[in-house]
RODO-2510 file (C-alpha; in nm, 4 decimals, decimal comma):
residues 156
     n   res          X          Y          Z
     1     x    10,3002    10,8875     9,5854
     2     x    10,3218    10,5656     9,7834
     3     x    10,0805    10,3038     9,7251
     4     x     9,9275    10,1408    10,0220
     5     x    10,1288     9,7984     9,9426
     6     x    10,4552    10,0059     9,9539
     7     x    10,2500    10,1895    10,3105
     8     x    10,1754     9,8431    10,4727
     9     x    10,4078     9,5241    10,4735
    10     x    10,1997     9,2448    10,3982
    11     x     9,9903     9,0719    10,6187
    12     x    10,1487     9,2797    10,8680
    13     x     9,9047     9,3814    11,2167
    14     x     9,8398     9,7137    11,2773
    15     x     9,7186     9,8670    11,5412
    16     x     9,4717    10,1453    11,4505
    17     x     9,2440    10,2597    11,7976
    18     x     9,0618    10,1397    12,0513
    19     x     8,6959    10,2232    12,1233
    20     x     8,4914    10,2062    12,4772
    21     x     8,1342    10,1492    12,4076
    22     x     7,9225    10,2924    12,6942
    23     x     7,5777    10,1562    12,8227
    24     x     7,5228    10,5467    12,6798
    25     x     7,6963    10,5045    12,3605
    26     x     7,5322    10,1590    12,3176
    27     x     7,1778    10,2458    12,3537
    28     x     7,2043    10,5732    12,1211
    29     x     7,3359    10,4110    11,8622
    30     x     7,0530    10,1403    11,9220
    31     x     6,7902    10,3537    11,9371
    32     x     6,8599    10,4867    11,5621
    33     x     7,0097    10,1675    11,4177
    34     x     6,9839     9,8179    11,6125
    35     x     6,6286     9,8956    11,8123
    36     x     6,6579     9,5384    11,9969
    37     x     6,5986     9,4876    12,3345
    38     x     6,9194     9,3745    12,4592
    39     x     7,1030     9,6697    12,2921
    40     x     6,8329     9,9353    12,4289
    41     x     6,7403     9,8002    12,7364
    42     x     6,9859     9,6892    13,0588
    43     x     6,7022     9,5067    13,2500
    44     x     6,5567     9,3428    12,9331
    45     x     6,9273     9,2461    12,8068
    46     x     7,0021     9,0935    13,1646
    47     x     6,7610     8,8378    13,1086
    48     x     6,8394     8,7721    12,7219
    49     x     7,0856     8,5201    12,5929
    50     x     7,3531     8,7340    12,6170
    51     x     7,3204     8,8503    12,9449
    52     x     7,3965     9,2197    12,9760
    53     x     7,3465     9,5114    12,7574
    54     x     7,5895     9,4779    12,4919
    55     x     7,6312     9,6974    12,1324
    56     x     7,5436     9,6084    11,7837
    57     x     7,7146     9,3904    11,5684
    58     x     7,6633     9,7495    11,3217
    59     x     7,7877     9,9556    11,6303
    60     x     8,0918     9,7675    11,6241
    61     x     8,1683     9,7992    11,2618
    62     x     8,1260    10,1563    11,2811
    63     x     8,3639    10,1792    11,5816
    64     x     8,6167    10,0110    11,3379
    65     x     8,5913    10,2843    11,0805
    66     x     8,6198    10,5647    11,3231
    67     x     8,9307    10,4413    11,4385
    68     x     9,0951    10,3687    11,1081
    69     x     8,9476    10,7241    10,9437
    70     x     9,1600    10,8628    11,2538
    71     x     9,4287    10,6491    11,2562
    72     x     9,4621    10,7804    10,8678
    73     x     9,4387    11,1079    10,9165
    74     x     9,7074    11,0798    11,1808
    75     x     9,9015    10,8487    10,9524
    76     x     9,8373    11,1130    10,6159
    77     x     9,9893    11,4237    10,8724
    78     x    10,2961    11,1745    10,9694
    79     x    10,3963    11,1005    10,5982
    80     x    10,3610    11,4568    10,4902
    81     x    10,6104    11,5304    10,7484
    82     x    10,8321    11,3208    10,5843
    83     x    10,8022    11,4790    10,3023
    84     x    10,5668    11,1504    10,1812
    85     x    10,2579    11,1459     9,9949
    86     x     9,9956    10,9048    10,1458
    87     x     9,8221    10,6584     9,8964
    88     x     9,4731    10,8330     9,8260
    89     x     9,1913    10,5628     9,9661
    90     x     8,8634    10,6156     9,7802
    91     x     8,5278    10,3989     9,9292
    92     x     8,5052    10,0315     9,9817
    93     x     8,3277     9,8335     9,6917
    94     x     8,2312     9,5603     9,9430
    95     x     8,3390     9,3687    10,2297
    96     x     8,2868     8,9656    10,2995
    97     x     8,2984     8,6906    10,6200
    98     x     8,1783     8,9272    10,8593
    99     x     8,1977     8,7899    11,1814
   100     x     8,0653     8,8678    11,5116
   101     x     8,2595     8,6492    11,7234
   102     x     8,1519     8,7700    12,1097
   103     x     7,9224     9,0212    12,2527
   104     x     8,0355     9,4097    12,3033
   105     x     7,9156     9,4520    12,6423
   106     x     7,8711     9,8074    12,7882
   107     x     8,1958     9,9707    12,9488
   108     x     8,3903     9,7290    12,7095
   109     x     8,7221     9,8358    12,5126
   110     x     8,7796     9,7281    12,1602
   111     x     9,1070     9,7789    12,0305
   112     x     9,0954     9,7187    11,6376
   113     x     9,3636     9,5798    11,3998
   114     x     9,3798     9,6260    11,0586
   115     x     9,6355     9,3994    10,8406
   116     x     9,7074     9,4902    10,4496
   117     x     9,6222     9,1091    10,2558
   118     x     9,7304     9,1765     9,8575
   119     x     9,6188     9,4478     9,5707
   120     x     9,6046     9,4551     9,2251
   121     x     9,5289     9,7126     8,9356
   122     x     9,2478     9,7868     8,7647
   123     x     9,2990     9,7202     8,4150
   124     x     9,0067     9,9336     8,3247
   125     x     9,0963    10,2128     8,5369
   126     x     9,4872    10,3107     8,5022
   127     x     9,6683    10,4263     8,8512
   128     x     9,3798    10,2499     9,0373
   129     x     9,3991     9,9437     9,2413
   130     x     9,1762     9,7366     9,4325
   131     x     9,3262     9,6879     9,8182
   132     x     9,1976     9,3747    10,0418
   133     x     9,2825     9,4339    10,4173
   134     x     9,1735     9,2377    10,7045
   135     x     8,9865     9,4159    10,9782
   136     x     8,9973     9,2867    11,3599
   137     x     8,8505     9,4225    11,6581
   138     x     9,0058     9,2697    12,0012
   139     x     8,8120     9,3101    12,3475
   140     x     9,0080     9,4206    12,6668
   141     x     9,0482     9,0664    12,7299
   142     x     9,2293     8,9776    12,4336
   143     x     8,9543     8,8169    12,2803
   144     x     8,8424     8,8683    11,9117
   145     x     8,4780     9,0303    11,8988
   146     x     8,4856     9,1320    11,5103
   147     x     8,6744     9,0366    11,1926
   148     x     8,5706     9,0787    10,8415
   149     x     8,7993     9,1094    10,5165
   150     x     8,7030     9,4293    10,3243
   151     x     8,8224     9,5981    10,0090
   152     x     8,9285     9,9562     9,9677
   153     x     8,9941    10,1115     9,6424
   154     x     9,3320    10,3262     9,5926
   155     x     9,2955    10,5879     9,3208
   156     x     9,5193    10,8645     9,1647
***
């Protein structure tokens, strides 16, 4: 089995999905997670400090995972055709600098990165290793709307 060191060359960029966030999209997610005006409401966000109806910071994270649990799926099927085993990635223990750098306004396109940083083992836990990647989310404009460094454990 690979390890996901061996998977990703370091602090290499990879390109993982891209997400549209609907005024639809936007204010569902809202409504159960985020319930501010300017992510529920057009005519109230219009007149906010942002201008527009535009997505949780949260909604924007969990656009990030959906593309990379795809994107690994997709990359899991691609090994096994090679006749490859893909590193097994367990949960995250934690993530740090979370950054919302600009508004996710509705009918926007995020197109998310993910770059592999380091690992190391676990000394307490043999064949397990602790992962830190660097997760990016880019707006159709080129311009960086999310970035936070999280950790994903490996396991055997």
């Amino acid at each position: 089995m690979m390890t996901m060191e061996e998977f990703y060359a370091a602090k290499s960029r990879t390109l993982i999905g891209s997400l549209t966030f609907t005024a639809d999209d936007i204010i569902r997610f809202a409504t159960d997670f985020d319930p501010q005006p300017f992510h529920l409401d057009a005519e109230k966000a219009r007149h906010s400090l942002f201008g527009g109806l535009c997505a949780s910071g949260w909604h924007t994270c969990a656009g990030w995972m959906q593309c990379f649990v795809k994107f690994w799926k997709n990359e899991q099927r691609r090994l096994a055709a090679e006749g490859l085993k893909a590193p097994n990635l367990g949960p995250s223990p934690g993530f740090r600098d979370l950054k919302w750098l600009k508004p996710v306004y509705a009918d926007d396109t995020v197109t998310y990165f993910v770059t592999f940083l380091e690992s190391r083992t676990l000394a307490s836990k043999p064949g397990w290793r602790i992962n830190t990647i660097l997760c990016e989310g880019e707006n159709q404009h080129g311009e960086q709307v999310i970035r936070f460094e999280s950790k994903v454990i490996e396991f055997v």
